[in-house]
C-alpha positions in Angstrom: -20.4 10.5 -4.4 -18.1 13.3 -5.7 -17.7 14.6 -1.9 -16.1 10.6 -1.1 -14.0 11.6 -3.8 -12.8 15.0 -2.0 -12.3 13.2 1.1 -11.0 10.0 -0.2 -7.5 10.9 1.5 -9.2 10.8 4.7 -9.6 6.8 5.1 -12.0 6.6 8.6 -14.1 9.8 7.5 -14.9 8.7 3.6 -15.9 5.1 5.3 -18.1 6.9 7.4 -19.8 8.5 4.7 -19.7 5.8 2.4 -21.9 3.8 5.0 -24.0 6.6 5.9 -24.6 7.3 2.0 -25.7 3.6 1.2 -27.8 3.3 4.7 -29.7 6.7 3.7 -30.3 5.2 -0.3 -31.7 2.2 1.2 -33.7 4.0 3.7 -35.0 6.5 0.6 -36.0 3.6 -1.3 -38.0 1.7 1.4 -39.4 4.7 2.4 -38.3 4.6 6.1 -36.0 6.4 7.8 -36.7 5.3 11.3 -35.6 1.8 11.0 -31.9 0.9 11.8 -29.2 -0.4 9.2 -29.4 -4.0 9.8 -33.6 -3.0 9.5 -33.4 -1.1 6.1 -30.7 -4.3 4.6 -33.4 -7.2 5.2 -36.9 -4.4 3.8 -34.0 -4.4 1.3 -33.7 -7.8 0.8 -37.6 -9.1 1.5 -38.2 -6.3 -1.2 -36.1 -8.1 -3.7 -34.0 -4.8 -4.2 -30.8 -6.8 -2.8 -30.2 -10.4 -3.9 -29.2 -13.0 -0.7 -25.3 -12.3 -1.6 -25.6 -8.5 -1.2 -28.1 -9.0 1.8 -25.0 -11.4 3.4 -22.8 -8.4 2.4 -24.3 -5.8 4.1 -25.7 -7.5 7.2 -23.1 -9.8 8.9 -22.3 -9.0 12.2 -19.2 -10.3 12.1 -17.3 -8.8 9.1 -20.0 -7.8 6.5 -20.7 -4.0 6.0 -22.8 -3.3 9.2 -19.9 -5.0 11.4 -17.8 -2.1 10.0 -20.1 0.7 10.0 -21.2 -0.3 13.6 -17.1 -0.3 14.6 -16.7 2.9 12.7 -20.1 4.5 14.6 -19.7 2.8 18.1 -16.4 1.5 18.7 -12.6 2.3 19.9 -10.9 1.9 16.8 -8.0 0.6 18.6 -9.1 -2.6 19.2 -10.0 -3.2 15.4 -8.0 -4.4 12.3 -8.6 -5.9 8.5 -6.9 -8.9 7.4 -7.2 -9.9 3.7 -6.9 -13.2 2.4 -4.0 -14.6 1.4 -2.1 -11.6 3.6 -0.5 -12.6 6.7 -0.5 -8.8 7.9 -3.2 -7.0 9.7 -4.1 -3.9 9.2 -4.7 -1.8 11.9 -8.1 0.5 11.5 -6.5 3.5 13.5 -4.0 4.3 10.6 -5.4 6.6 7.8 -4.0 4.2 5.0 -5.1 0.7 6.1 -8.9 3.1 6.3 -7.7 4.0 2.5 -6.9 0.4 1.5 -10.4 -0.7 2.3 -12.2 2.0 1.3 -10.6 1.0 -2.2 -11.8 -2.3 -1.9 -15.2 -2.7 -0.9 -16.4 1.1 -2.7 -17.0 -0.2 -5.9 -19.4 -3.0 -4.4 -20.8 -0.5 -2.5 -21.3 2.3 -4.7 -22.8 -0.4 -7.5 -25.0 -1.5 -4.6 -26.3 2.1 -4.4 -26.6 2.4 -7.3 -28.9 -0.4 -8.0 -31.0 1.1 -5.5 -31.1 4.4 -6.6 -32.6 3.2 -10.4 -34.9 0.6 -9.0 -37.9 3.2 -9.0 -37.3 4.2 -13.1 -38.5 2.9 -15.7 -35.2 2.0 -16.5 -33.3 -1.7 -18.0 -30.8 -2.0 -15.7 -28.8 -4.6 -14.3 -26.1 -4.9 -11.9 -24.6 -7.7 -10.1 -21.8 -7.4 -8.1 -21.9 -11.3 -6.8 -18.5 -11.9 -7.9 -17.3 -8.7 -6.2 -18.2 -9.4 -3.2 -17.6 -13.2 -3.3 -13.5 -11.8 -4.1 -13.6 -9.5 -1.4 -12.1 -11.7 1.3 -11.2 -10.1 4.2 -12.0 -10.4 8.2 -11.8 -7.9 11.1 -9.7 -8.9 13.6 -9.9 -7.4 17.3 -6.8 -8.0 19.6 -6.9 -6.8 23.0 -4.6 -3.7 24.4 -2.1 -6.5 25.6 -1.5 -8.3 22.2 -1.2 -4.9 20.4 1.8 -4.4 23.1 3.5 -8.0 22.6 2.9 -6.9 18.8 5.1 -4.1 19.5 7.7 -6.1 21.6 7.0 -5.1 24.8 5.3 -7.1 27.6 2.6 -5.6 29.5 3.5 -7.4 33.0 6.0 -5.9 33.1 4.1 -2.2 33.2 4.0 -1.1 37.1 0.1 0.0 37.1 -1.1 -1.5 33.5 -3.9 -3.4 35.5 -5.1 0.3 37.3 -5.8 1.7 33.8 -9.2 1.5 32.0 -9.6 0.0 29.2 -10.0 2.8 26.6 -6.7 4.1 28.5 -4.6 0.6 28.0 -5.5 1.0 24.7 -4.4 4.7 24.3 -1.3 3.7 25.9 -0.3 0.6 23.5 -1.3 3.0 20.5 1.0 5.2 21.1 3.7 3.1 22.5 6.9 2.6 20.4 7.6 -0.4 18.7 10.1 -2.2 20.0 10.8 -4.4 17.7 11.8 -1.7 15.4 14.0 -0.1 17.3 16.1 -3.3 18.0 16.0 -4.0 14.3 17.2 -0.2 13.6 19.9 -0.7 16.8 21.1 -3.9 15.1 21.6 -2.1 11.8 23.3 0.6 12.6 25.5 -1.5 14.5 26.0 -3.8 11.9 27.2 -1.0 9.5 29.6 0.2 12.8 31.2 -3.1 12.5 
């Protein structure tokens, strides 16, 4: 856990090991490192080492922890963003501090999690529940085509002479690195404003 610490500036890569950590501690404590995450969460769970609110956690296939490890293991980040509750923004998982903003809110779940597993084999009075935690969490991943991160950025994509040629891993390279439009008008409009 000190190495996350290290490479807590890195958002995607202390993610990545944060999910690899707590797969591997639940894998140590059921004695099985063959079976897959989702696998190792429910032995977990059956086991009565993770209560039904850490179980839904960790294994939802649409936002819970194994969504994320799975986008983070598997997936074009492009396509993938957080949105919190009560936040109309979205948070693109491509930029290093949107990885750092969730990292610093679902680690302490997770690491308490781990932790719990990790002293389930002493001899040891110990309790943690991190029910509320994880009920506060409140956030969703939200995946948006190649096309709607360009109208995001002002700029239409039929109106790209050969957008419909590229793959899709290349449409989204391209609208990754495209400018935002948007901004620029706003910074056009500024300065002007300040000519006038």
């Amino acid at each position: 856990m000190v190495f996350l610490e290290n490479i807590e500036n890195n958002g995607s890569a202390s993610l990545a090991y944060l999910f690899w950590m707590l797969e591997n501690i639940l894998k140590a404590c059921a004695d099985d490192f063959g079976d897959s995450f989702q696998g190792v969460v429910k032995t977990s769970y059956v086991s009565g080492l993770i209560n039904q609110v850490e179980h839904d956690f960790l294994n939802n296939k649409t936002s819970g922890v194994r969504k994320l490890r799975n986008v983070f293991a598997h997936a074009n980040l492009s396509k993938f963003n957080i949105k919190f509750s009560g936040d109309e923004l979205i948070y693109p998982l491509t930029e290093n501090e949107n990885c750092r903003l969730l990292y610093q809110r679902i680690s302490k779940v997770i690491f308490n999690i781990m932790l719990k597993a990790a002293v389930s084999r002493l001899s040891v009075d110990f309790s943690i529940n991190v029910d509320k935690e994880i009920k506060g969490l409140g956030y969703s991943i939200v995946e948006l085509s190649p096309e709607e991160v360009l109208l995001g950025k002002g700029i239409d994509p039929s109106m790209l002479s050969g957008w419909d040629d590229l793959s899709e891993s290349e449409r989204y390279r391209h609208a990754e690195n495209a400018q935002d439009v948007n901004m620029v008008v706003h910074f056009i409009s500024r300065v002007q404003h300040k000519i006038e």
